[in-house]
Jmol script that loads the backbone (N, CA, C; Angstrom):
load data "model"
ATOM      1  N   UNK A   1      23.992  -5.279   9.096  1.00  0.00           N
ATOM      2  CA  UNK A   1      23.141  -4.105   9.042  1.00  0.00           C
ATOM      3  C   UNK A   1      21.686  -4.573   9.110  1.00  0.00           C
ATOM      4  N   UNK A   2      21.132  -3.799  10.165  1.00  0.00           N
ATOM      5  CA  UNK A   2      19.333  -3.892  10.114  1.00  0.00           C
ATOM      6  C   UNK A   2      18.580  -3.329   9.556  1.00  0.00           C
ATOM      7  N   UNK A   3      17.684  -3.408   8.510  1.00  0.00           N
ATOM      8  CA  UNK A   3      16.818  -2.709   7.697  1.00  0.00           C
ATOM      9  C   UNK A   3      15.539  -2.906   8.002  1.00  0.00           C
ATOM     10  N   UNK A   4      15.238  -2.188   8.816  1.00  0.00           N
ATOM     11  CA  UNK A   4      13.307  -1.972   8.877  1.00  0.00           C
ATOM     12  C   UNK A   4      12.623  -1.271   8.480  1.00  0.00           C
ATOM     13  N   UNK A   5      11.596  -1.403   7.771  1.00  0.00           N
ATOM     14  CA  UNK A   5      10.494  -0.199   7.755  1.00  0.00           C
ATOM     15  C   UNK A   5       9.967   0.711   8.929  1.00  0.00           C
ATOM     16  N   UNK A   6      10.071   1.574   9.014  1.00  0.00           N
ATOM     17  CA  UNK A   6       9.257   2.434  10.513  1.00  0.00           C
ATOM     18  C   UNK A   6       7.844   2.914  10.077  1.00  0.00           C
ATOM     19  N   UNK A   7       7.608   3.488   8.811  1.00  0.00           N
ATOM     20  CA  UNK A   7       6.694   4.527   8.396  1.00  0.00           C
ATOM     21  C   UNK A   7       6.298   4.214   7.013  1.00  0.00           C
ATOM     22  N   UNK A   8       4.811   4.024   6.741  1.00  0.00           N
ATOM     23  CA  UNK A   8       4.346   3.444   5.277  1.00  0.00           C
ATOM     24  C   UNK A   8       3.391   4.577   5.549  1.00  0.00           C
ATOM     25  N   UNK A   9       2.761   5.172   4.332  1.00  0.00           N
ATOM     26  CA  UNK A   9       1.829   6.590   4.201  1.00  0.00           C
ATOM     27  C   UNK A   9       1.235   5.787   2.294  1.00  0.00           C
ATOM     28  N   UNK A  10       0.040   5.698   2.646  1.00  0.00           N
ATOM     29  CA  UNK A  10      -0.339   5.463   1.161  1.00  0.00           C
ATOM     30  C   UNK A  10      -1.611   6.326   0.758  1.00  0.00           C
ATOM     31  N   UNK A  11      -1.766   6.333  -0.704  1.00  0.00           N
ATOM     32  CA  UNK A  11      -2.848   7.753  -0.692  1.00  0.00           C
ATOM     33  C   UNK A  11      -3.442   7.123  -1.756  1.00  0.00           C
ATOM     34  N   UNK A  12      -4.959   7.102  -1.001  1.00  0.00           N
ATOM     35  CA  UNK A  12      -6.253   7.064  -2.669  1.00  0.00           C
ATOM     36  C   UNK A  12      -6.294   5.329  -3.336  1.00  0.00           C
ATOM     37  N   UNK A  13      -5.694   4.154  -2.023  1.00  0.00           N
ATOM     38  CA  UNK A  13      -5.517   3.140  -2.934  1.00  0.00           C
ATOM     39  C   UNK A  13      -6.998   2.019  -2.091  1.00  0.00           C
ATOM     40  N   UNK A  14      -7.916   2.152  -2.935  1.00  0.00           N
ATOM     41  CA  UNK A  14      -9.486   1.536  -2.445  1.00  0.00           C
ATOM     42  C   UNK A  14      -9.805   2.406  -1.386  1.00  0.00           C
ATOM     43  N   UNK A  15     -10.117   2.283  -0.052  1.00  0.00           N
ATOM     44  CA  UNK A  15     -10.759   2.826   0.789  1.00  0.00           C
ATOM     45  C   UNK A  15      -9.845   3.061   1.596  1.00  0.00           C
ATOM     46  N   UNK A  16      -8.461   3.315   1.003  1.00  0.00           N
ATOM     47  CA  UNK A  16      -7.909   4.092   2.033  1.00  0.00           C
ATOM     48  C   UNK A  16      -7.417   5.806   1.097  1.00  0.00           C
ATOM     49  N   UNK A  17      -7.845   6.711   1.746  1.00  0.00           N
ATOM     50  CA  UNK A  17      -7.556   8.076   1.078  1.00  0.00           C
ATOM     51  C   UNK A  17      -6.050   8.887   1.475  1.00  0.00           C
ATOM     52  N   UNK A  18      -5.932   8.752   2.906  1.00  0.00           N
ATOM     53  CA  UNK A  18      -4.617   9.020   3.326  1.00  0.00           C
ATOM     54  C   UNK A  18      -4.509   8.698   4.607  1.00  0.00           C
ATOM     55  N   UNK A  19      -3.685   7.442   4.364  1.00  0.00           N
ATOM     56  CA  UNK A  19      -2.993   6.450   5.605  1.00  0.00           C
ATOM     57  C   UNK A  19      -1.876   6.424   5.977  1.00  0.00           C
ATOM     58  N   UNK A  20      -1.760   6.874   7.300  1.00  0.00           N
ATOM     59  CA  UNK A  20      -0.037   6.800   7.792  1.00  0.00           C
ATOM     60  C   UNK A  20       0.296   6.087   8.991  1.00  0.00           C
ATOM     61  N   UNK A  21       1.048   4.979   8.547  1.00  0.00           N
ATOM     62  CA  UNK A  21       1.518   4.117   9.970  1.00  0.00           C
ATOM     63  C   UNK A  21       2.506   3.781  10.400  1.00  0.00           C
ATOM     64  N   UNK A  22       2.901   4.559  11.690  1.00  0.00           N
ATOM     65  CA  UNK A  22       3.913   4.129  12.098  1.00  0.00           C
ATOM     66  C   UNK A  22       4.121   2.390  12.457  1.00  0.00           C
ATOM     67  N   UNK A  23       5.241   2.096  12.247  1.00  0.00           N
ATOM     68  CA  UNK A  23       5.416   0.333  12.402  1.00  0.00           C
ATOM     69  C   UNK A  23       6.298  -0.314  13.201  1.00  0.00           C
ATOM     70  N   UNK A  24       6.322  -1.195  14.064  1.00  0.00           N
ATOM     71  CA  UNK A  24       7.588  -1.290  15.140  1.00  0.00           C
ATOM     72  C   UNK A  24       7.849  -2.824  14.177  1.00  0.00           C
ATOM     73  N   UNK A  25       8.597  -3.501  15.439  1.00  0.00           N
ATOM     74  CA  UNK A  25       9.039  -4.870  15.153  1.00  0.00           C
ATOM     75  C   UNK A  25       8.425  -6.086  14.796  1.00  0.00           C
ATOM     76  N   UNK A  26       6.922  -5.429  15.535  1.00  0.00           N
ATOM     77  CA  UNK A  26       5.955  -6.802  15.589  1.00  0.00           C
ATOM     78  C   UNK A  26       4.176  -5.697  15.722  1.00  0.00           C
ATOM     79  N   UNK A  27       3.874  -6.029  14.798  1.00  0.00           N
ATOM     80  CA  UNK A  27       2.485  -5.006  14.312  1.00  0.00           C
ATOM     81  C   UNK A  27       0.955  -6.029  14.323  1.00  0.00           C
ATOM     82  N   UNK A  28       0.354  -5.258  15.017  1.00  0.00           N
ATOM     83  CA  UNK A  28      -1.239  -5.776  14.583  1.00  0.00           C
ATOM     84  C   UNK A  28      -2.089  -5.014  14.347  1.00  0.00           C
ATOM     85  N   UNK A  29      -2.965  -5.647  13.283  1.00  0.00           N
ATOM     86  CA  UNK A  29      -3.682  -4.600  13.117  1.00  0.00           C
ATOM     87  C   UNK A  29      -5.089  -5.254  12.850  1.00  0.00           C
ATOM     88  N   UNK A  30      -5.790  -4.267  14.073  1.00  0.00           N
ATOM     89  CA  UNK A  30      -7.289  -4.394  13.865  1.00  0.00           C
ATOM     90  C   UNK A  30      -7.916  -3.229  14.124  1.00  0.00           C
ATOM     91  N   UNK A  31      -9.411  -3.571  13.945  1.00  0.00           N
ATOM     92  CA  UNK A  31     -10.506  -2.593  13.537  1.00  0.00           C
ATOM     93  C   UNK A  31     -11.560  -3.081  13.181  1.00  0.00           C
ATOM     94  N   UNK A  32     -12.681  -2.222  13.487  1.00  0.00           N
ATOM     95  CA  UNK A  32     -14.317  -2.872  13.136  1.00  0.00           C
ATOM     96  C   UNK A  32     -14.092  -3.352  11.772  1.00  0.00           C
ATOM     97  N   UNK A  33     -14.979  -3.915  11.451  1.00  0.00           N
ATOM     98  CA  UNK A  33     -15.097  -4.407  10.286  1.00  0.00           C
ATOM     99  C   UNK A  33     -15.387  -3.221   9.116  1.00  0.00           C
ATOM    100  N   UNK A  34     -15.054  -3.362   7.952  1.00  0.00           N
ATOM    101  CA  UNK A  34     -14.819  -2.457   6.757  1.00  0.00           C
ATOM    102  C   UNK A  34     -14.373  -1.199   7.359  1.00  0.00           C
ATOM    103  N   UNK A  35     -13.640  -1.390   8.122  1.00  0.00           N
ATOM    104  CA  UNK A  35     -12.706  -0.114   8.407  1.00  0.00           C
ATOM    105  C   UNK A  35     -11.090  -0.106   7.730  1.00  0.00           C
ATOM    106  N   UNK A  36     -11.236  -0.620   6.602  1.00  0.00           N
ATOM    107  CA  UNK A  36      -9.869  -0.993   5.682  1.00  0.00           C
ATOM    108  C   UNK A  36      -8.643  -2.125   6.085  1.00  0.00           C
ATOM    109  N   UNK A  37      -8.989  -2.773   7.002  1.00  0.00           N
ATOM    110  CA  UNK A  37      -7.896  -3.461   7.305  1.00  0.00           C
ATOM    111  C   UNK A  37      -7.239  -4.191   5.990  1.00  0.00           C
ATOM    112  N   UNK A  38      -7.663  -5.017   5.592  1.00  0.00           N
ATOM    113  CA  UNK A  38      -8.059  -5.765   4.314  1.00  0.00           C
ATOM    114  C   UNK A  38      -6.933  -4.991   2.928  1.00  0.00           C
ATOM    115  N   UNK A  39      -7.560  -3.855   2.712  1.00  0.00           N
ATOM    116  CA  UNK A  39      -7.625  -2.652   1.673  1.00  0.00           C
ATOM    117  C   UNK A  39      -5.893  -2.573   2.718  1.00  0.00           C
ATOM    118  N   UNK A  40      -5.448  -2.483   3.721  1.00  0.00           N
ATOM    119  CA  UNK A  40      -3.964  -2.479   3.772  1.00  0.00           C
ATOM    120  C   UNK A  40      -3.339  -3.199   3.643  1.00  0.00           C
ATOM    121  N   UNK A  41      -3.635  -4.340   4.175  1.00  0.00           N
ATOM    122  CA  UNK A  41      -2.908  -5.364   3.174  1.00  0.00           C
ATOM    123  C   UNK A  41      -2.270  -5.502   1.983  1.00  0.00           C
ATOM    124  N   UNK A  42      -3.341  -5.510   1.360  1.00  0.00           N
ATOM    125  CA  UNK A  42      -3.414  -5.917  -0.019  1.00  0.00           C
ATOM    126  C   UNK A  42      -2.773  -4.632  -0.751  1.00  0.00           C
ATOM    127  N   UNK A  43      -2.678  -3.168  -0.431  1.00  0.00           N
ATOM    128  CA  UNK A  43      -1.718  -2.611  -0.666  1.00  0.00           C
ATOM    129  C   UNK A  43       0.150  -3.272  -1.063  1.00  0.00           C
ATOM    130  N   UNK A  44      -0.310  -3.309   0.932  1.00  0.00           N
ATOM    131  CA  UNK A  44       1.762  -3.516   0.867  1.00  0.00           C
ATOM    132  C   UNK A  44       1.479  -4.709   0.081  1.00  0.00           C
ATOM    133  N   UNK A  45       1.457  -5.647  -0.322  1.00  0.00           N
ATOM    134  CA  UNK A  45       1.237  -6.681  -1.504  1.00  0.00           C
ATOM    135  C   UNK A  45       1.130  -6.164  -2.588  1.00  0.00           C
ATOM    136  N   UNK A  46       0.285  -5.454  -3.219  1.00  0.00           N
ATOM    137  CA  UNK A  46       0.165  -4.558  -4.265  1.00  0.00           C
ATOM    138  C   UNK A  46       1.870  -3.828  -4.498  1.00  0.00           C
ATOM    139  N   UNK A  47       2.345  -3.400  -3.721  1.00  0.00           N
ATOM    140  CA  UNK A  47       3.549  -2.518  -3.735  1.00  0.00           C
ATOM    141  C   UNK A  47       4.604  -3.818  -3.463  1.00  0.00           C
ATOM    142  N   UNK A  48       4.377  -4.765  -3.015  1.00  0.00           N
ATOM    143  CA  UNK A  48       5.528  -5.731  -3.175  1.00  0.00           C
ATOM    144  C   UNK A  48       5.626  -6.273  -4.631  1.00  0.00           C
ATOM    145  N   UNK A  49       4.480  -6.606  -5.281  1.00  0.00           N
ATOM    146  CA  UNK A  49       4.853  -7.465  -5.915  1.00  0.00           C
ATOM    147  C   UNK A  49       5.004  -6.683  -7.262  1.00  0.00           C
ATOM    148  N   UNK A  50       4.622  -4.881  -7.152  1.00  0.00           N
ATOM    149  CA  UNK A  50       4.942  -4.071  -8.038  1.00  0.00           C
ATOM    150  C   UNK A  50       6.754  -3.919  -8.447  1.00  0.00           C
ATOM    151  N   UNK A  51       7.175  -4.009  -7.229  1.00  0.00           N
ATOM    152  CA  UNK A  51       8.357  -3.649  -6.677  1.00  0.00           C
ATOM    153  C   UNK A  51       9.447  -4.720  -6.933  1.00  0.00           C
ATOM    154  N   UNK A  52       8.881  -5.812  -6.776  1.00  0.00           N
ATOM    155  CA  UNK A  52       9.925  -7.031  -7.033  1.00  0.00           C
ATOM    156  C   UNK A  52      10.387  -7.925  -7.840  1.00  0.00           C
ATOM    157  N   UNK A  53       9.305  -7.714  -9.043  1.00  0.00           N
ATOM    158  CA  UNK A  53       9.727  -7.982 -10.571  1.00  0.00           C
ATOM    159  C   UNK A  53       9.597  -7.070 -11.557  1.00  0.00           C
ATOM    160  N   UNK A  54      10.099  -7.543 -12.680  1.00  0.00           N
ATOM    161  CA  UNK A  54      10.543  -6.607 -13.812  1.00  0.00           C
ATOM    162  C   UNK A  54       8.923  -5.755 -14.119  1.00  0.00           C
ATOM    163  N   UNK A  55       9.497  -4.285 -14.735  1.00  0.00           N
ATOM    164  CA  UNK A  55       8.190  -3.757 -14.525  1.00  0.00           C
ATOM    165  C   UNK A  55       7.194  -4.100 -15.391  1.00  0.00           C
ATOM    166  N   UNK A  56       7.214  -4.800 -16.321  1.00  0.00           N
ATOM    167  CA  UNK A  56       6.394  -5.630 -17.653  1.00  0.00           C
ATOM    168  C   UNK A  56       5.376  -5.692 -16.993  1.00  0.00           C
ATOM    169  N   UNK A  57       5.540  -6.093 -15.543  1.00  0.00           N
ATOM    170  CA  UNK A  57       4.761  -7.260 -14.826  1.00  0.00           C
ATOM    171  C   UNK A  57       3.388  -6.453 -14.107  1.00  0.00           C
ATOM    172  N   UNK A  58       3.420  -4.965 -14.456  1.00  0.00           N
ATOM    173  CA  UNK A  58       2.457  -4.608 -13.400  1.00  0.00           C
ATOM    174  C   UNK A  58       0.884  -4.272 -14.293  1.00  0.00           C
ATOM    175  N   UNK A  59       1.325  -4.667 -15.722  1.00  0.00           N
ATOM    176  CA  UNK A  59      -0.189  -4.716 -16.103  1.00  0.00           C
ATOM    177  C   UNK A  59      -1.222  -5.873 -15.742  1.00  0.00           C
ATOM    178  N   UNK A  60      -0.281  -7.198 -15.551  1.00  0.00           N
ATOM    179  CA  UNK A  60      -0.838  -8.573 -15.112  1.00  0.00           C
ATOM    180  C   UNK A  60      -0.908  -8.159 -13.306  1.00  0.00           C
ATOM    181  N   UNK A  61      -0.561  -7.142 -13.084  1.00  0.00           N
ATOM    182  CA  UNK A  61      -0.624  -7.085 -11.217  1.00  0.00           C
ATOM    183  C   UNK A  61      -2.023  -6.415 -11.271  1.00  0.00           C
ATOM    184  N   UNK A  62      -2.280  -5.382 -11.886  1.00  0.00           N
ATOM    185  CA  UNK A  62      -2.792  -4.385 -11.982  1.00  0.00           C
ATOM    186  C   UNK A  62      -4.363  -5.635 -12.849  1.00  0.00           C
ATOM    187  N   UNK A  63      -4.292  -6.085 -13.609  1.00  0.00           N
ATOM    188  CA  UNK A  63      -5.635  -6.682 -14.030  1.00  0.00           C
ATOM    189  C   UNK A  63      -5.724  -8.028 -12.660  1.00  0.00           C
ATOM    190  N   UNK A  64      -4.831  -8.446 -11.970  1.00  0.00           N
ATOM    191  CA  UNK A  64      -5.803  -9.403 -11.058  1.00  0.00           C
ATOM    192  C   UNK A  64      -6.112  -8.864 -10.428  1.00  0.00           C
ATOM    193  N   UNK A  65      -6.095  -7.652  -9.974  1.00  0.00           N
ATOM    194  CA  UNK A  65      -7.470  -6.701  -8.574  1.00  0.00           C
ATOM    195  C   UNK A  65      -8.104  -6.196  -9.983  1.00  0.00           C
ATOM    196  N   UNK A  66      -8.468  -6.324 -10.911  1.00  0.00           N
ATOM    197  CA  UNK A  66      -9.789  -5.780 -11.631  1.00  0.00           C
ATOM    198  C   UNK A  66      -9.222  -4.511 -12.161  1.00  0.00           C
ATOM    199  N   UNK A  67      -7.665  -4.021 -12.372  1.00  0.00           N
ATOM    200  CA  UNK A  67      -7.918  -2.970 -13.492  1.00  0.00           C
ATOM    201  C   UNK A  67      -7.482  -2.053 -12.392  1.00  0.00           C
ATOM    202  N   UNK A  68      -7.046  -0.922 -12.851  1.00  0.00           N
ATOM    203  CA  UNK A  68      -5.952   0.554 -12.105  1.00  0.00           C
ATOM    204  C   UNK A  68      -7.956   1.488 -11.760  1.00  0.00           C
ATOM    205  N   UNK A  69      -8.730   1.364 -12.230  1.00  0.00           N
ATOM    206  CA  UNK A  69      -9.880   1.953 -11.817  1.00  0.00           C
ATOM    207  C   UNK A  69     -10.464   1.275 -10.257  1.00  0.00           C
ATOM    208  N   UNK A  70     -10.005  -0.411 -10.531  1.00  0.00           N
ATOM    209  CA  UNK A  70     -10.659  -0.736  -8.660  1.00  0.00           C
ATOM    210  C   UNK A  70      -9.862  -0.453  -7.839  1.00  0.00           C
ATOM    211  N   UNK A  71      -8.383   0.109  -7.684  1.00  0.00           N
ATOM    212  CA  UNK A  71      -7.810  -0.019  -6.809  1.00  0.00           C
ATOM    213  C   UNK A  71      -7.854   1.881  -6.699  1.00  0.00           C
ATOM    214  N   UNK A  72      -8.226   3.068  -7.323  1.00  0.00           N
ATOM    215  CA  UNK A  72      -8.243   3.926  -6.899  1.00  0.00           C
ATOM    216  C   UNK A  72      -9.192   4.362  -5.929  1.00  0.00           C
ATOM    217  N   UNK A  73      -9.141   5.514  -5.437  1.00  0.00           N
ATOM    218  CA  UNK A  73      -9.819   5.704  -3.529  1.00  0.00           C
ATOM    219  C   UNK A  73     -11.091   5.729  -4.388  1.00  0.00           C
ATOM    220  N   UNK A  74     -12.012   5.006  -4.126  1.00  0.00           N
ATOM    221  CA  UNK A  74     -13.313   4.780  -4.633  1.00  0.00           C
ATOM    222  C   UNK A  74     -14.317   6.159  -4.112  1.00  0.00           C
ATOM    223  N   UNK A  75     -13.931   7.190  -3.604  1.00  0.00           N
ATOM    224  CA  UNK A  75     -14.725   8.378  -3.850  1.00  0.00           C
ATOM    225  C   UNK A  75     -14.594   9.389  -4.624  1.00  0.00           C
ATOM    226  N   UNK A  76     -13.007   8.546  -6.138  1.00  0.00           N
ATOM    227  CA  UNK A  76     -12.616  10.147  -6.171  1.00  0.00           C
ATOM    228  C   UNK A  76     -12.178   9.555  -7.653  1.00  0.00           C
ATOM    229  N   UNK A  77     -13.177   8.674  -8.237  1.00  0.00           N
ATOM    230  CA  UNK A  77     -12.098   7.751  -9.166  1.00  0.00           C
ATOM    231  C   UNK A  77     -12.432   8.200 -10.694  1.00  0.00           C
ATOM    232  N   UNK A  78     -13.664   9.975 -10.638  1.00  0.00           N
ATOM    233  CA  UNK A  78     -13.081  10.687 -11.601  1.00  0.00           C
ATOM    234  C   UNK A  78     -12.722  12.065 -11.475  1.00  0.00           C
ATOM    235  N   UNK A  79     -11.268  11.621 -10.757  1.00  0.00           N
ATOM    236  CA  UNK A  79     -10.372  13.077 -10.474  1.00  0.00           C
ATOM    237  C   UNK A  79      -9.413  12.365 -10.755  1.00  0.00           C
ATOM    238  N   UNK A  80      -8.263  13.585 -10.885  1.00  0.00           N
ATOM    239  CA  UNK A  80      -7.078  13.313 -11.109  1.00  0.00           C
ATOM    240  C   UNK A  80      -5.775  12.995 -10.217  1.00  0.00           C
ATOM    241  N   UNK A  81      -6.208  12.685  -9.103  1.00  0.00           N
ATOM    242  CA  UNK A  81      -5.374  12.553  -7.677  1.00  0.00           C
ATOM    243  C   UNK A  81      -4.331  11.380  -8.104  1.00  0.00           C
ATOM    244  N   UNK A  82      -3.446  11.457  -7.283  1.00  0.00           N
ATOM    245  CA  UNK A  82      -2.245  10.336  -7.585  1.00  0.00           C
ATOM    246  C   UNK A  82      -2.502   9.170  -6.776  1.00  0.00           C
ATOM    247  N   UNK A  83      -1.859   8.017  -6.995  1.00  0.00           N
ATOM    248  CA  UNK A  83      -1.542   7.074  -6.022  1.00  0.00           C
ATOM    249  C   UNK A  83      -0.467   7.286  -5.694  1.00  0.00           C
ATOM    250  N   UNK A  84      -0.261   7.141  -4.214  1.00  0.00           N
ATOM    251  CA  UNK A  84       0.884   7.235  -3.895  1.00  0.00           C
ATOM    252  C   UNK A  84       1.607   6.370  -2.625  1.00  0.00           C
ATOM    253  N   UNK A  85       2.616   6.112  -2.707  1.00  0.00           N
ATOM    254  CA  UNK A  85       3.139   5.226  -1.295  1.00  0.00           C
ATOM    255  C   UNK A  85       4.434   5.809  -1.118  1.00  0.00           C
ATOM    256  N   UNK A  86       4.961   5.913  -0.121  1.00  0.00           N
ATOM    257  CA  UNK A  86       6.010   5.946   0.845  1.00  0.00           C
ATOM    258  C   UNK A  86       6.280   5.475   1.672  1.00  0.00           C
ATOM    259  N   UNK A  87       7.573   5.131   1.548  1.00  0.00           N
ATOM    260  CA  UNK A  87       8.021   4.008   3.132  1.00  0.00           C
ATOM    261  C   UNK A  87       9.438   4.574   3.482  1.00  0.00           C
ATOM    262  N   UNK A  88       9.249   4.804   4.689  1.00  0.00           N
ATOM    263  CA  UNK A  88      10.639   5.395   5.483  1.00  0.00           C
ATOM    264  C   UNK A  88      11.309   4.020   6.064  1.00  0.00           C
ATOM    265  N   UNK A  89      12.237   3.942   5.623  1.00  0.00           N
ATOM    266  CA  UNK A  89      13.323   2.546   6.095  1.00  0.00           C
ATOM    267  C   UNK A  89      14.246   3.052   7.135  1.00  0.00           C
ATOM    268  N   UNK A  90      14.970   2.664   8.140  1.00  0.00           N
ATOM    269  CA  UNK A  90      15.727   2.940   8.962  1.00  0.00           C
ATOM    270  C   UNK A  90      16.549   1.699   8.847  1.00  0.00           C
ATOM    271  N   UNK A  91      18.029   2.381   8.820  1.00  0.00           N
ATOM    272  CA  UNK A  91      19.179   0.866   8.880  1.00  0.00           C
ATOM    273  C   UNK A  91      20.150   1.401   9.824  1.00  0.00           C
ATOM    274  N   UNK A  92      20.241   0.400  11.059  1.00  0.00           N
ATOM    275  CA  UNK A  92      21.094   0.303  11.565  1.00  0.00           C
ATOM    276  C   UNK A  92      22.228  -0.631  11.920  1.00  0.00           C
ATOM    277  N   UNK A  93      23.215  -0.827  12.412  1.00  0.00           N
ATOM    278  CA  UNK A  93      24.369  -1.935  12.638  1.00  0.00           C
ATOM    279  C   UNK A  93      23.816  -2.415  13.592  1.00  0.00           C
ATOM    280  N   UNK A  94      24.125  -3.720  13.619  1.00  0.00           N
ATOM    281  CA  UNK A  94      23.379  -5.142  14.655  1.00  0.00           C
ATOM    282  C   UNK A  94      24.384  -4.994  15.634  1.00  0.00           C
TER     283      UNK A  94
END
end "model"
wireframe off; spacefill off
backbone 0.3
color backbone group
């Protein structure tokens, strides 16, 4: 069985407010400079390494980017908006 991601959508995490990308097999990604490339990254990282150990672990995730205040959408960081991520997986037989 093949398991890929197709579709990641993340909301309010640094300078990205609401991002949706479709994803094939083999992805690049560029853009002028401080146009978030960076800030996506470090998301799906953010969400991996939230994701892949025990959840104890996300106050020590959460203080090496500086605290749950640097990683919210930095125009909005006194409102009450969510963070949010979604990823659409598709599995098919090889």
């Amino acid at each position: 069985m093949e398991t890929s991601i197709k579709k990641i959508e993340i909301k309010n995490y640094k300078s990205l407010e609401d991002v949706s990308v479709g994803l094939g097999k083999f992805n690049v990604i560029i853009g002028p400079n401080m146009s978030g490339k960076s800030n996506f990254l470090d998301s799906l990282r953010f969400l991996s390494q939230a994701t892949a150990g025990p959840t104890n672990e996300l106050p020590t995730i959460l203080r090496e980017r500086g605290g749950f205040e640097k990683i919210l959408f930095w125009r909005r960081k006194n409102t009450t908006h969510k963070h949010l991520y979604r990823v659409y997986i598709q599995q098919k037989e090889i």
